[in-house]
VEXGUFI-712189 format. One record per residue (C-alpha): residue in one letter; chain; x, y, z. Coordinates in steps of 0.25 Angstrom, whole numbers, always signed. Layout:
<nodes>
NODE tiba koldren     x     y     z
NODE    A       A     X     Y     Z
...
</nodes>
This chain:
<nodes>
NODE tiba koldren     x     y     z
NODE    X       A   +44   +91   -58
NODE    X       A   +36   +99   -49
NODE    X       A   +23  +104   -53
NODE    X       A   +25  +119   -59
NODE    X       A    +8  +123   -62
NODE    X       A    +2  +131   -52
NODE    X       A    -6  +123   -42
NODE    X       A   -19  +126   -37
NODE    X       A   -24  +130   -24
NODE    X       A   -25  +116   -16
NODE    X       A   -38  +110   -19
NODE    X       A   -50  +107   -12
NODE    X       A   -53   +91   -13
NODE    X       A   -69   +95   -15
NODE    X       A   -65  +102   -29
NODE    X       A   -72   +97   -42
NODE    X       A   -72   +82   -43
NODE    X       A   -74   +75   -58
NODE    X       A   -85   +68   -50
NODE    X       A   -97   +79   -52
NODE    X       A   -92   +89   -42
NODE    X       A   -85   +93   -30
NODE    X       A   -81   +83   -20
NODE    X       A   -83   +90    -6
NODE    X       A   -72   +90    +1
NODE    X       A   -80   +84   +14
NODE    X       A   -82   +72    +4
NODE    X       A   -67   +71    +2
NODE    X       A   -62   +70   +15
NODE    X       A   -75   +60   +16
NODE    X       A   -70   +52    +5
NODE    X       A   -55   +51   +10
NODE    X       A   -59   +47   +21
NODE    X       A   -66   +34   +17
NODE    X       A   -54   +32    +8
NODE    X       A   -45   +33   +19
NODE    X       A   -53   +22   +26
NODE    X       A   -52   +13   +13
NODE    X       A   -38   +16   +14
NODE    X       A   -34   +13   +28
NODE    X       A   -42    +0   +25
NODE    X       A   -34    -4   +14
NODE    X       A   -21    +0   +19
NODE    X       A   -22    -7   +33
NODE    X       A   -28   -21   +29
NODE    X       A   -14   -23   +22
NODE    X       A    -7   -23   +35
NODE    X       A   -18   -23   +46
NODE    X       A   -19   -41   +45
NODE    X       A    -3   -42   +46
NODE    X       A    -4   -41   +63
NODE    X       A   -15   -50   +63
NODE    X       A   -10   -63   +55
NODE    X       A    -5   -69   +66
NODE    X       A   -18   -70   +72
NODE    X       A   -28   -72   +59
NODE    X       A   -18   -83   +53
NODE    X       A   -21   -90   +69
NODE    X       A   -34   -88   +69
NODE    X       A   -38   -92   +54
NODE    X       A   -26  -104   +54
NODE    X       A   -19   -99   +44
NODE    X       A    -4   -95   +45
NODE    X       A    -1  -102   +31
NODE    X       A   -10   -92   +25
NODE    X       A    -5   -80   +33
NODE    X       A    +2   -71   +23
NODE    X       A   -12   -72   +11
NODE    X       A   -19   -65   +23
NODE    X       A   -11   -51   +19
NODE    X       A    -7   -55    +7
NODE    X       A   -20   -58    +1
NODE    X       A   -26   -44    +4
NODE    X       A   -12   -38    -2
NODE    X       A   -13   -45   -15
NODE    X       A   -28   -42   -16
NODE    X       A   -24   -28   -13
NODE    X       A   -14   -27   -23
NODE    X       A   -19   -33   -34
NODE    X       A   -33   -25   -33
NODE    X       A   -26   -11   -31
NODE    X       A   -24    -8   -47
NODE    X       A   -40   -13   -51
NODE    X       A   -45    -5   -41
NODE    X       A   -37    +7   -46
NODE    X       A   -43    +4   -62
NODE    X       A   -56    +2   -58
NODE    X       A   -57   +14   -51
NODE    X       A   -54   +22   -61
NODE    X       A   -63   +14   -71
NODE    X       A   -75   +13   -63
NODE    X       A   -73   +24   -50
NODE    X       A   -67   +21   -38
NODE    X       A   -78   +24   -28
NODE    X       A   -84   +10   -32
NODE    X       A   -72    +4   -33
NODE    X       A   -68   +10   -19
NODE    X       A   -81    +5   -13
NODE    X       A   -79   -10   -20
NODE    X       A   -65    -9   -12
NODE    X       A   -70    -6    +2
NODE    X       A   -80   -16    +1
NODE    X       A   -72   -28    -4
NODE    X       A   -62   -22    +6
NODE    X       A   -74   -24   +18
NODE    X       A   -79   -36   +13
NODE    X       A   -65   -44   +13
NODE    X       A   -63   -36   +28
NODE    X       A   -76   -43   +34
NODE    X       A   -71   -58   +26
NODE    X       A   -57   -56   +31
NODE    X       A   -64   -52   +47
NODE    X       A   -72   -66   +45
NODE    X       A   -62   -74   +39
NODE    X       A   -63   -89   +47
NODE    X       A   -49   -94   +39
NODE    X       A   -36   -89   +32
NODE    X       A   -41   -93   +16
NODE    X       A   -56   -84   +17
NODE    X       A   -45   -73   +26
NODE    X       A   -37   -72   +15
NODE    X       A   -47   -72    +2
NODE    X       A   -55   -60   +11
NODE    X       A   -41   -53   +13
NODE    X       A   -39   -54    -3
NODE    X       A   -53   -48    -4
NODE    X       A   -50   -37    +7
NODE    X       A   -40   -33    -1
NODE    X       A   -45   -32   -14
NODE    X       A   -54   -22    -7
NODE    X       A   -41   -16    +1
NODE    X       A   -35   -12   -13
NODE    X       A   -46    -5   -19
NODE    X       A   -45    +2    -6
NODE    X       A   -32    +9    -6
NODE    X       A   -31   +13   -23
NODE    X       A   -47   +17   -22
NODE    X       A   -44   +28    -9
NODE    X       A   -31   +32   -16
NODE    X       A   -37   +35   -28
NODE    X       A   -51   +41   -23
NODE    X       A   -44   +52   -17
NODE    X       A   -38   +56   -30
NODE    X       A   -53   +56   -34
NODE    X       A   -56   +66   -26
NODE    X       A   -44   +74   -21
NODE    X       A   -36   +84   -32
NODE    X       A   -22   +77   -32
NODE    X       A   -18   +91   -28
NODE    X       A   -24   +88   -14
NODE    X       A   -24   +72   -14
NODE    X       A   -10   +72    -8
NODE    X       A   -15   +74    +6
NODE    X       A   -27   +65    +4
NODE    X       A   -16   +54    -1
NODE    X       A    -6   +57   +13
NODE    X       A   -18   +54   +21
NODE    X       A   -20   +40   +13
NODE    X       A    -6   +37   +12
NODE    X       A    -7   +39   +28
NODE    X       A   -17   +30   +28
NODE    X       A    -9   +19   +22
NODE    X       A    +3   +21   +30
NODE    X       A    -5   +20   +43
NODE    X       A   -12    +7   +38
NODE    X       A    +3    +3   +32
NODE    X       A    +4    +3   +49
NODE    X       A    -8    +2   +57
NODE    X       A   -13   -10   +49
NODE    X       A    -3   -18   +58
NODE    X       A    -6   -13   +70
NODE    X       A   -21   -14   +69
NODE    X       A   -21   -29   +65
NODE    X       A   -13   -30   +78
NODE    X       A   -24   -22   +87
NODE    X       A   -35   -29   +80
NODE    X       A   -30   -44   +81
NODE    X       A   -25   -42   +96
NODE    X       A   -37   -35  +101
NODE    X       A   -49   -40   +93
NODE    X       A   -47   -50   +82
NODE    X       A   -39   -51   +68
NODE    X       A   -54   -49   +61
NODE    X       A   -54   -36   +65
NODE    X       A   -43   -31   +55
NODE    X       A   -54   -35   +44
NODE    X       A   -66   -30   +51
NODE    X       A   -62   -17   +56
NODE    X       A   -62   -12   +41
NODE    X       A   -76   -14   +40
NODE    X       A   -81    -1   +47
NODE    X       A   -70    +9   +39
NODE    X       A   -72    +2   +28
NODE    X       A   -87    +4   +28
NODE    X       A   -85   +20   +33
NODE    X       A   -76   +19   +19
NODE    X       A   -86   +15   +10
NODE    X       A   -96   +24   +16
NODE    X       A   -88   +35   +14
NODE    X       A   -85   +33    +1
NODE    X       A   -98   +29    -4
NODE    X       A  -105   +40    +1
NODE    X       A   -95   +51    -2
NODE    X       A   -85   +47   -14
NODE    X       A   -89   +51   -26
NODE    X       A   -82   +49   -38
NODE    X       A   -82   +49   -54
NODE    X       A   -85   +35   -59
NODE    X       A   -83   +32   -73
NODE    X       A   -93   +30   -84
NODE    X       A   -94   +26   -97
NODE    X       A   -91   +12  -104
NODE    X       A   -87    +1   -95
NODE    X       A   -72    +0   -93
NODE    X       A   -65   -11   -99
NODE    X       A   -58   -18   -87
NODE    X       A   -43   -24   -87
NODE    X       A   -45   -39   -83
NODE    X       A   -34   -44   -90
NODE    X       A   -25   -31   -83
NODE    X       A   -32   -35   -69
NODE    X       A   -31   -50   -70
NODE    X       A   -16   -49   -73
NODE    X       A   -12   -36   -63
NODE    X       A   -20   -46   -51
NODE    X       A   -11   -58   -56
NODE    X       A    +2   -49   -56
NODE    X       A    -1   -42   -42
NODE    X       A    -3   -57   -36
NODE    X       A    +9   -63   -40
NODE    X       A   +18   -50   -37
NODE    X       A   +12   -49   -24
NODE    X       A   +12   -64   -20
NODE    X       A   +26   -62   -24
NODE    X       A   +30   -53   -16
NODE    X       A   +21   -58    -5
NODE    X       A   +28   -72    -4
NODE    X       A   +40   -70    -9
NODE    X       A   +53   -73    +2
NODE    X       A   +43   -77   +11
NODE    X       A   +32   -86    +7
NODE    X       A   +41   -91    -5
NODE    X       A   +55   -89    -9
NODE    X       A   +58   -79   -20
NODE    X       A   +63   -88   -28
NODE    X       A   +53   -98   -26
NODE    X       A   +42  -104   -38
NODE    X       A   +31   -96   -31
NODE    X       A   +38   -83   -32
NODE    X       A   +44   -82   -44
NODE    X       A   +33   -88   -49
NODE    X       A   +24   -76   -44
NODE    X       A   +36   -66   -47
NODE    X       A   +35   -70   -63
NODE    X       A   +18   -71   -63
NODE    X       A   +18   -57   -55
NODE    X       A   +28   -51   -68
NODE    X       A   +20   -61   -82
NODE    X       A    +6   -56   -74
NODE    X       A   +13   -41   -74
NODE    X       A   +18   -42   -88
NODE    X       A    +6   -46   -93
NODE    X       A    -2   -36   -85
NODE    X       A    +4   -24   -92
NODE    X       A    +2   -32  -106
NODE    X       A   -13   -32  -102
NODE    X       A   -13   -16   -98
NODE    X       A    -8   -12  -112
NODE    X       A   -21   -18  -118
NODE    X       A   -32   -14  -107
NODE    X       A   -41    -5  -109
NODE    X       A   -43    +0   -95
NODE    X       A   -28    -7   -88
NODE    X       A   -30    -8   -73
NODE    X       A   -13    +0   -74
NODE    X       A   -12    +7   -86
NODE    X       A    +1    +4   -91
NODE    X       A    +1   +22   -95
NODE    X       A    +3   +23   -81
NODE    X       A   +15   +18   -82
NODE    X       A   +20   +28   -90
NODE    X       A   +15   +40   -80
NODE    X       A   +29   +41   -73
NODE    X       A   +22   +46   -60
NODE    X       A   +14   +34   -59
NODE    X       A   +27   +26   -61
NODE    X       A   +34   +32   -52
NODE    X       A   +24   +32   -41
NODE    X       A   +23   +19   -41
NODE    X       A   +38   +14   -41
NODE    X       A   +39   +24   -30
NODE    X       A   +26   +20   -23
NODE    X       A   +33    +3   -23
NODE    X       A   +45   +10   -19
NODE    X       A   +38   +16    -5
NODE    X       A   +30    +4    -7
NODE    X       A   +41    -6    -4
NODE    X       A   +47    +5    +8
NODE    X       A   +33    +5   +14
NODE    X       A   +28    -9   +14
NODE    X       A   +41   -16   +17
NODE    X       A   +42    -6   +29
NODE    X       A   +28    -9   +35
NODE    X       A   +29   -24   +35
NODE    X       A   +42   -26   +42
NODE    X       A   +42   -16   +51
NODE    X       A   +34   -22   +61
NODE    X       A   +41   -34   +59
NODE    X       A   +54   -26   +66
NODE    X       A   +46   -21   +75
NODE    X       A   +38   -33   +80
NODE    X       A   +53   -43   +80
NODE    X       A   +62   -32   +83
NODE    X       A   +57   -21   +94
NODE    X       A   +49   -32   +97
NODE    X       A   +35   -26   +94
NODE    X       A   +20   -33   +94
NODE    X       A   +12   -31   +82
NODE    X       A    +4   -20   +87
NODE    X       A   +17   -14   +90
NODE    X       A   +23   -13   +76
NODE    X       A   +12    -7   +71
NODE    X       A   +13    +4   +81
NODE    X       A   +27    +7   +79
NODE    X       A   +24    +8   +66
NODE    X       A   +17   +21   +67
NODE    X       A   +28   +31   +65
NODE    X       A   +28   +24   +51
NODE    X       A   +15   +26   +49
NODE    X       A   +16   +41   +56
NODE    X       A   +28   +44   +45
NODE    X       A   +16   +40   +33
NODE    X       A    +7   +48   +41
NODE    X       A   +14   +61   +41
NODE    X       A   +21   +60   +27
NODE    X       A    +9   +57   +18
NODE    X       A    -2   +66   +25
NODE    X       A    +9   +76   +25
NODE    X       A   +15   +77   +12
NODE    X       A    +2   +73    +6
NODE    X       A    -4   +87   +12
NODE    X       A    +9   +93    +6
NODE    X       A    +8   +90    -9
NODE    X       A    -8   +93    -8
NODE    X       A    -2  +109    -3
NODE    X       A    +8  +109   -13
NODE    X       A    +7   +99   -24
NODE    X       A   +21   +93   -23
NODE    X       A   +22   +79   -22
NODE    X       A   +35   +73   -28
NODE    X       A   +44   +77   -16
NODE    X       A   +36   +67    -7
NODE    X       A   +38   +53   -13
NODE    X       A   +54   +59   -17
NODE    X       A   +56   +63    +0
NODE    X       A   +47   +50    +4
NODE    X       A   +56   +40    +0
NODE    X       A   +68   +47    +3
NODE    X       A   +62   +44   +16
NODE    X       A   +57   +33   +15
NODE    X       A   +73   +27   +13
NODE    X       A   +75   +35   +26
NODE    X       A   +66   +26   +31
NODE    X       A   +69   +14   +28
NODE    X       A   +85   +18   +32
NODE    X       A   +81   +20   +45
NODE    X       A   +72    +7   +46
NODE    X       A   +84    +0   +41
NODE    X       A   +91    +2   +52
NODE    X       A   +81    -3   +64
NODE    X       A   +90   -14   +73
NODE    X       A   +84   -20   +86
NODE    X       A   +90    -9   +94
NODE    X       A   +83    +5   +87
NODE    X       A   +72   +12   +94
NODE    X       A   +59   +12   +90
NODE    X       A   +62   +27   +89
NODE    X       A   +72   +24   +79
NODE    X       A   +61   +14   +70
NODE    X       A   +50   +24   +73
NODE    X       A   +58   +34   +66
NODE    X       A   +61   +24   +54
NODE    X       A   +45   +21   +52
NODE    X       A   +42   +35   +54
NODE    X       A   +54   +40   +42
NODE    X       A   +49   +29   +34
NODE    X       A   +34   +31   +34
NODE    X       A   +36   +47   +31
NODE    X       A   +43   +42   +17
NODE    X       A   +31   +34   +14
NODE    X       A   +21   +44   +17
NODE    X       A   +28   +54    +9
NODE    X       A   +28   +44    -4
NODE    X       A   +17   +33    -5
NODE    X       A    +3   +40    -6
NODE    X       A   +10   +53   -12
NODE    X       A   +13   +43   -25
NODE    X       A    -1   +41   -26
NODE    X       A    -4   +56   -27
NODE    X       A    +8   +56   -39
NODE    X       A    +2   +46   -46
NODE    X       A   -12   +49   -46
NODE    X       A    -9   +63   -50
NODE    X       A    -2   +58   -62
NODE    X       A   -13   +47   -65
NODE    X       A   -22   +51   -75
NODE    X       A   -37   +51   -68
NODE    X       A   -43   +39   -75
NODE    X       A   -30   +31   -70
NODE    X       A   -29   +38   -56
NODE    X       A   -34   +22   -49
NODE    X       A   -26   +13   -59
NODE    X       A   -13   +25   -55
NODE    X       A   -15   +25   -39
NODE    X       A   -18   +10   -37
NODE    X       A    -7    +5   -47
NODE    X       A    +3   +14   -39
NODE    X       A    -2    +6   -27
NODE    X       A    +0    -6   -32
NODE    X       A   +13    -5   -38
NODE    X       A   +17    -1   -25
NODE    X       A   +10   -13   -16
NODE    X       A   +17   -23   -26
NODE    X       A   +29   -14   -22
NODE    X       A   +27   -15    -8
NODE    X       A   +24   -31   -10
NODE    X       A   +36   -33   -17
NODE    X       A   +44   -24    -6
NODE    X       A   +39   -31    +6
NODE    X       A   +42   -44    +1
NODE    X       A   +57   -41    -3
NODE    X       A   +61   -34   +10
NODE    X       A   +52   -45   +18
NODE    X       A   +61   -56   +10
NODE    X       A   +76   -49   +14
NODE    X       A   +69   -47   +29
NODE    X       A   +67   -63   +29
NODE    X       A   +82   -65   +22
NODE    X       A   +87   -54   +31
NODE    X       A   +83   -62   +44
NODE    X       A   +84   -75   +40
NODE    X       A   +99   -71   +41
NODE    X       A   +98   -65   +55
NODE    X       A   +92   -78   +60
NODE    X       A  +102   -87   +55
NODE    X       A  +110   -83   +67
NODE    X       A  +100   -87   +77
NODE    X       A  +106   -97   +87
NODE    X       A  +102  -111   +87
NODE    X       A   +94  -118   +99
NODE    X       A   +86  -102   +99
NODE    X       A   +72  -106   +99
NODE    X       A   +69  -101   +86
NODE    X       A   +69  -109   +73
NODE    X       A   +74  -103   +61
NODE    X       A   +73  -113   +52
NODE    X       A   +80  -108   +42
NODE    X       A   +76   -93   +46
NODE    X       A   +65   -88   +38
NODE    X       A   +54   -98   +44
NODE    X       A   +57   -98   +58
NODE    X       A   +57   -81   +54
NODE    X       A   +45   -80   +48
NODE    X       A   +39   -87   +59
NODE    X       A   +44   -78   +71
NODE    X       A   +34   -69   +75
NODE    X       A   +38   -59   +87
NODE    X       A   +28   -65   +98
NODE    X       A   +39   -77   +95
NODE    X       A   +50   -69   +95
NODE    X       A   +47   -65  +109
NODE    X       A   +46   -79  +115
NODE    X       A   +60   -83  +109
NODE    X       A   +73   -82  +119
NODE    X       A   +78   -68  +122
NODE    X       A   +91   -71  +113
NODE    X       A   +83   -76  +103
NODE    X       A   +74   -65  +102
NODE    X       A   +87   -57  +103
NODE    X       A   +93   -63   +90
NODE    X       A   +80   -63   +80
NODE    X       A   +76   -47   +85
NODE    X       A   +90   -44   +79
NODE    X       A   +88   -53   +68
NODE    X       A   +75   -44   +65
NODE    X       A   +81   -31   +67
NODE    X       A   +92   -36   +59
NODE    X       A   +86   -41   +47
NODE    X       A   +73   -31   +46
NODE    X       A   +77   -17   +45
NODE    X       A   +88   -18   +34
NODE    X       A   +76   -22   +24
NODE    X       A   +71    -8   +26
NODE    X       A   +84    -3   +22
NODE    X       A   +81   -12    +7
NODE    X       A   +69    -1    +6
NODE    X       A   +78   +10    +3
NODE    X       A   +82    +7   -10
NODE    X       A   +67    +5   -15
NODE    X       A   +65   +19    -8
NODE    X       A   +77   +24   -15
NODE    X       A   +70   +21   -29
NODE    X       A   +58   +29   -26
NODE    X       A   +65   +39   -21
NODE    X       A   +73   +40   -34
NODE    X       A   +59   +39   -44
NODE    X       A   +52   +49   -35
NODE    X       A   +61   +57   -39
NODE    X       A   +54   +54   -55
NODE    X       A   +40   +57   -51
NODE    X       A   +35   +71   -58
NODE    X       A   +26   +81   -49
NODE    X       A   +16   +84   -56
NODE    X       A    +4   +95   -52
NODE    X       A    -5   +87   -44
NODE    X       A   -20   +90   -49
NODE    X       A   -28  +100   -42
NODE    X       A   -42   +96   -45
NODE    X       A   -50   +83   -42
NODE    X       A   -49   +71   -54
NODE    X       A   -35   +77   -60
NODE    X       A   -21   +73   -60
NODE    X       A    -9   +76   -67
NODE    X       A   -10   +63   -76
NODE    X       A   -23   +68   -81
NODE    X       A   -17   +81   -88
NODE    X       A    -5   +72   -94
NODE    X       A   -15   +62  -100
NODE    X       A   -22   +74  -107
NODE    X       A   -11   +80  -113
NODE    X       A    -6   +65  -116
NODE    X       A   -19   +66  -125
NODE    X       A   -19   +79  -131
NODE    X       A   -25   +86  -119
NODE    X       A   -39   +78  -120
NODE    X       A   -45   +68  -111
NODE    X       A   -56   +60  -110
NODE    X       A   -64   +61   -97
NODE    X       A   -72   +50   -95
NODE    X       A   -87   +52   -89
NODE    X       A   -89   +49   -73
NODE    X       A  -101   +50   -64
NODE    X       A  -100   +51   -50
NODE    X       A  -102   +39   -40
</nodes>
């Protein structure tokens, strides 16, 4: 239902703030930008060391190991994003921030110095335990200082961010790896990430609880880590380092689901739970987060196998596929700085994630249908559609849920959102990638013999063809595996519509509530008082 109080005037970011007094507004836009710093951190080292493999797993001898170089910093990633959320909102998030840009730094200078493929991979893991804190930490500072009311084009911007990083990360590893060296996708987060933690230090301040020492959930953060590995290992390995049906998978399948079980045993009996199972009966923060793996799934699948068309079909270098990748990234641009501007003027938000993956099935229809012999034009047009359905639905869900949060869950709401939808996304990537593989194994059956090109049963002599090979095969050849390519990738996008369908259908659920006009309150807060008999407890704070 629409909001039916009056809203106030649009307010000024610099109004009273719980932290002892007004925030200026210079201070804001200070503060934002060093969380969109951490943020475009973050965000790109997830996808800034894919053009760069090659070369790193070369140089360090590695290839065996290749796939632990990203995985390693995903799992990290993954599994810290829920325990940052927690702790910052038991112990304040400016220190937790700060602990995250400079574990994030330290594993950027080990990862630069790395001299072989075991340290490379135990410094991208502690990169990414830094990476994590990043993004939950920005997301959540902002709704530390900026009225919910005004956060929606504070949140485009971000989403922006993320979108652009989705992208550029690519197409950066590529520059950096062909013109200097691949330690310089490590080494160049040194000086943002230092302009960052200036930034904040020296500007941010927020409240910081006081009071008797929280009592931490070990047993709840022991068992989430366990669960996030094996799910994510799952997905990882799944139809490509292993079988699905293999020992290995199922085994990690049935560890990912006792570790979960057990996990939400553990949350009814913590004290302070890193989720709080009350959560789960906000239907606003469960229907963000089905939605958010829904767009997730649309997002993530997209980005990683685009490039491949690009690279094997229209014949693309890697550099390449990153830049045709911009109207995608144009798409986000547009659609989440836009519509985030538009619910801050009018405080309507529900149509956005409703029209985004209407979209976003458009999208994905018209990316479905790319063959050898459309235009870029056409495929522009595709990425560009596709990227303005994201942009209208993944940091508005953010906004949703933390303005139905109550404040002392606002972290533990906005980064198990996120999480929920990297498992998502994970899980995605890995089905779609394992019909791509079965899709094309099929096309290649009908290579002729005596070609050049050893199938060896299809997926091997596949997974090893990389398009600087492609190139040297005979014309005919070359001829036959594009079309196998152009084929057998494109209708995966098409399996995309379905998923988009389903959010599509629970956005539809999600209540729009009056977002908060002043800094520190959300919706979840007046609900949580009149749950209680319209008292609450505020718990004493003092400013960092």
């Amino acid at each position: 239902m629409p909001p039916t109080q009056q809203q106030s005037p649009l307010p000024d970011p610099a109004g009273a703030h719980d932290s002892g007094g007004p925030l200026p507004r210079r201070k804001v836009l200070l503060v934002f930008s060093g969380v969109m710093l951490t943020m475009l951190l973050g965000a790109l080292d997830q996808t800034i060391v894919s053009t760069a493999l090659p070369t790193i797993v070369g140089e360090l001898n590695g290839l065996e190991h290749l796939s632990w170089v990203v995985t390693a910093y995903m799992l990290a990633a993954t599994v810290g994003m829920p325990i940052y959320g927690k702790a910052g909102d038991l112990f304040g998030r400016k220190v937790v921030f700060q602990f995250a840009i400079v574990t994030f730094l330290l594993g950027s200078v080990l990862c630069g110095v790395a001299q072989d493929m075991t340290q490379l991979i135990l410094f991208r893991a502690l990169q990414g335990i830094g990476g994590g804190g990043l993004m939950i930490s920005a997301q959540a500072i902002i709704a530390d200082v900026v009225s919910a009311r005004d956060r929606g084009r504070y949140m485009g911007l971000i989403g922006g961010v993320f979108g652009l990083a989705s992208v550029a990360g690519p197409l950066l590893g590529g520059l950096f790896t062909d013109h200097l060296s691949w330690r310089w996708i490590f080494y160049i987060n040194l000086p943002l990430g230092a302009a960052a933690l200036l930034v904040t230090t020296v500007a941010l301040q927020l409240p910081r609880p006081s009071g008797p020492r929280p009592r931490l959930d070990y047993a709840g953060t022991v068992l989430l880590a366990a669960a996030s590995v094996c799910m994510v290992l799952f997905t990882s390995w799944g139809g490509t380092e292993y079988d699905w049906s293999s020992p290995v998978i199922i085994g990690l399948g049935a560890g990912a689901a006792v570790a979960a079980a057990l996990f939400v045993l553990a949350e009814r009996y913590a004290a302070e739970p890193i989720i709080p199972l009350r959560l789960f009966r906000d239907r606003e923060f469960v229907l963000t987060s089905l939605v958010g793996i829904t767009v997730g799934i649309a997002m993530f699948s997209t980005v990683s196998y685009l490039p491949t068309f690009l690279q094997m079909v229209n014949g693309a270098s890697a550099t390449e596929s990153g830049l045709w990748m911009l109207p995608m990234v144009a798409g986000m641009l547009t659609a989440t700085i836009t519509t985030g501007r538009i619910i801050s003027r009018t405080g309507r938000y529900k149509v956005w994630p409703i029209a985004g993956t209407a979209v976003i099935m458009v999208g994905l229809t018209l990316l479905s249908r790319m063959d050898a012999d459309t235009t870029y034009l056409y495929n522009a047009t595709g990425m560009l559609v596709l990227g303005l359905g994201v942009g209208m639905v993944m940091q508005n869900l953010v906004l949703i849920v933390q303005n139905s949060a109550p404040r002392r869950y606002l972290g533990t709401a906005t980064s198990a959102t996120n999480y929920f939808r990297q498992i998502g996304a994970s899980f995605g990537i890995a089905v779609f990638g394992s019909i791509f593989v079965s899709r094309l194994n099929d096309e290649m059956a009908g290579l002729p013999n005596g070609s050049g090109f050893a199938v060896e049963g299809g997926e091997a002599g596949i997974s090893s063809l990389t398009p600087d090979m492609l190139q040297q095969l005979p014309p005919q050849i070359q001829q036959f595996i594009v079309h196998a390519f152009a084929d057998a990738l494109p209708p995966i996008f098409l399996y995309g519509v379905p998923v988009a369908l389903v959010g599509f259908v629970l956005a539809f659920f999600i209540r729009e509530k009056p977002l908060a006009t002043t800094v520190g309150a959300s919706a979840g807060d007046d609900e949580e008082d009149g749950a209680s008999g319209g008292t609450t407890q505020t718990a004493a704070a003092v400013s960092d």
